[in-house]
C-alpha positions in Angstrom: 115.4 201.1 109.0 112.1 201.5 107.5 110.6 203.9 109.8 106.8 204.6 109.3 107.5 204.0 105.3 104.7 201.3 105.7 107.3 198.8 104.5 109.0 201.0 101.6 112.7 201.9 101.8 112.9 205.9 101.6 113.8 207.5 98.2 116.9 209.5 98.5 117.6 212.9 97.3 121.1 213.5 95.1 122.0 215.2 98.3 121.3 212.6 100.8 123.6 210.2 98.9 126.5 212.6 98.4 126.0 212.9 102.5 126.3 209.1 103.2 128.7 208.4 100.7 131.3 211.1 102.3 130.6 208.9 105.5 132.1 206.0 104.2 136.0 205.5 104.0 136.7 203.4 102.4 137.0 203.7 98.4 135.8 199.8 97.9 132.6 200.5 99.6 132.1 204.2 98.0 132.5 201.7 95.1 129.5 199.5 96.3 127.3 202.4 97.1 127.6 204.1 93.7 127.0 200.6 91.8 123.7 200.8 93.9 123.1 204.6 92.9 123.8 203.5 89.2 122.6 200.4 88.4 119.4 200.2 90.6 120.4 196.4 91.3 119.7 194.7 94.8 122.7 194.7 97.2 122.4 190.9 97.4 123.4 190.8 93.7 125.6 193.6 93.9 127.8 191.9 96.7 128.3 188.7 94.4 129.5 191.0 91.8 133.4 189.5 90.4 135.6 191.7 88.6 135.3 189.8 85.2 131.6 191.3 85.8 132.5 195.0 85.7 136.1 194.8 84.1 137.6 194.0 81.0 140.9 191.3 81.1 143.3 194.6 80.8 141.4 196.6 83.8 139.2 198.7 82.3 135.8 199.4 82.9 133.4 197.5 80.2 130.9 199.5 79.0 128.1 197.3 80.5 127.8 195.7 84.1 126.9 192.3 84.4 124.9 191.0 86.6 124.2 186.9 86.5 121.7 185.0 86.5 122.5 183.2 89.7 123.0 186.4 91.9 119.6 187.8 91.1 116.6 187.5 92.9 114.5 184.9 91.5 110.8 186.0 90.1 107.7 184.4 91.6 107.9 181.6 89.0 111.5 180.6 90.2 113.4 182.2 87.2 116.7 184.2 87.0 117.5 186.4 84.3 121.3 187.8 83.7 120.8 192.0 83.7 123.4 193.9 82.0 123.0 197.8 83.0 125.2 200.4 80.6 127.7 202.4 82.9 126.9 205.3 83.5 129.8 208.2 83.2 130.2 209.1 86.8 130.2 205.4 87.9 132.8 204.7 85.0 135.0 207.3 86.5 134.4 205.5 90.2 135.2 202.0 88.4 138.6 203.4 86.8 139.7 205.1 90.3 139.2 201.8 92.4 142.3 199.7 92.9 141.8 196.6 94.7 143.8 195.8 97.8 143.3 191.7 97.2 144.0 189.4 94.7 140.2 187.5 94.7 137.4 187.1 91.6 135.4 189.1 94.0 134.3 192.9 93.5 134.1 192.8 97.0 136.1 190.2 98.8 135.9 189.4 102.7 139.2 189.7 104.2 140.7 186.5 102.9 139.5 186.9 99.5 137.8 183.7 99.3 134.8 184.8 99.0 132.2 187.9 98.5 131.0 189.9 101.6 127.4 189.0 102.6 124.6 191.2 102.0 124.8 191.5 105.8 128.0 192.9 106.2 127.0 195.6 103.2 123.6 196.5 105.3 125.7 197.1 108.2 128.2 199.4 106.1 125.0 201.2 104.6 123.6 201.6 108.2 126.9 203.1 110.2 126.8 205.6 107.1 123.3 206.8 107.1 123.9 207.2 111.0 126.7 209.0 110.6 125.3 211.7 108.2 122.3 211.6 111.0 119.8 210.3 108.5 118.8 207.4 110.1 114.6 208.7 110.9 114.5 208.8 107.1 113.8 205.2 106.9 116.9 204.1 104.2 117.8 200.7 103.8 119.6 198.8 101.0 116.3 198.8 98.5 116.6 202.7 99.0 119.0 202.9 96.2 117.0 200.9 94.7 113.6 202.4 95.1 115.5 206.0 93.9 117.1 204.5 91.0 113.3 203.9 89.6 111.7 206.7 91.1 114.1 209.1 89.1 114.3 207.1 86.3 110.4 207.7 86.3 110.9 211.4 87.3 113.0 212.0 84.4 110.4 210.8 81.5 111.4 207.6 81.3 109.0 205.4 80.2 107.8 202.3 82.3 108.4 199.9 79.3 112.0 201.2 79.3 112.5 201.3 82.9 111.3 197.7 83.4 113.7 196.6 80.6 116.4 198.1 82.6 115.5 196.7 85.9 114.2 193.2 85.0 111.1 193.4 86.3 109.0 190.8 85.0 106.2 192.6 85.2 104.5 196.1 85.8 102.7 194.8 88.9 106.1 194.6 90.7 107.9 197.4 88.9 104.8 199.9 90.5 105.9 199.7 94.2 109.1 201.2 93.6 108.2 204.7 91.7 106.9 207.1 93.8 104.5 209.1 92.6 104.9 213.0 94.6 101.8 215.0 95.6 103.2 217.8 93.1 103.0 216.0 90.6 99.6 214.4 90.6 98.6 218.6 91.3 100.5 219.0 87.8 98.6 216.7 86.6 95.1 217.0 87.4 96.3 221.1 86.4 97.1 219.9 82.6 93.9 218.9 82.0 
């Protein structure tokens, strides 16, 4: 879905989420799009997810989402690291109003519960919503959310230091292709001088 982004997944506005989240119905996949949204983690991590990750033993929220090791994308040397991200209000209130329909370890359980759902199945979920809210020439994928999560981190002051502590990046090299950098502000900035 990466139309002529020259193999970057679109940034999303605030809007353009709201719009494909109201196109998904059901409230365990609203879940997994605002765990994107919030988090900035890669779907294929976010998928493996098990609730002893996100809740506490008596169904709360925990204050910070875990992400392990063995989920993660490895770096170029072949490492994993565990990411814990702090939850964010809004996705704090999304975590308290999910009730799962399965008894499973799994966040988010295929049918049977015996396992998680494949990063696949959570593209194609991702894909019928962004076509539904007729955003699909934008060029989103699953990295979008991950691509927007920096970008606005960025945005918003946030220092690259910071933002590659949250992320994990193991270097600034690989944590530079995600921000984009918006004509309006390089004009601000050449105008500051």
């Amino acid at each position: 879905m990466k139309n002529n982004r020259n193999g970057k997944a679109a940034i999303l506005s605030d809007i353009e989420y709201s719009k494909i989240r109201k196109q998904i119905k059901s409230q365990k996949y609203k879940l997994l799009l605002d765990l994107a949204w919030y988090t900035g983690e890669r779907w294929g991590a976010l998928v493996k997810l098990q609730f002893a990750d996100v809740y506490n033993p008596d169904g709360s929220p925990r204050e910070y989402i875990n992400f392990r090791a063995r989920s993660r994308k490895a770096t170029p040397d072949g490492q994993r690291k565990t990411r814990q991200v702090p939850v964010h209000t809004i996705l704090a209130e999304s975590l308290l109003s999910y009730k799962s329909d399965c008894d499973s370890q799994w966040l988010f359980p295929t049918r049977d519960g015996s396992k998680s759902i494949s990063t696949r199945w959570a593209d194609a979920i991702l894909r019928k919503a962004v076509d539904r809210a007729g955003l699909v020439v934008k060029g989103i994928s699953t990295h979008s959310t991950r691509r927007t999560f920096i970008t606005k981190l960025h945005r918003n002051g946030t220092d690259l230091y910071t933002i590659k502590q949250i992320t994990g990046h193991k270097d600034f090299k690989s944590l530079e292709g995600y921000v984009e950098i918006d004509s309006d502000r390089v004009k601000g900035a050449i105008n500051a001088l």
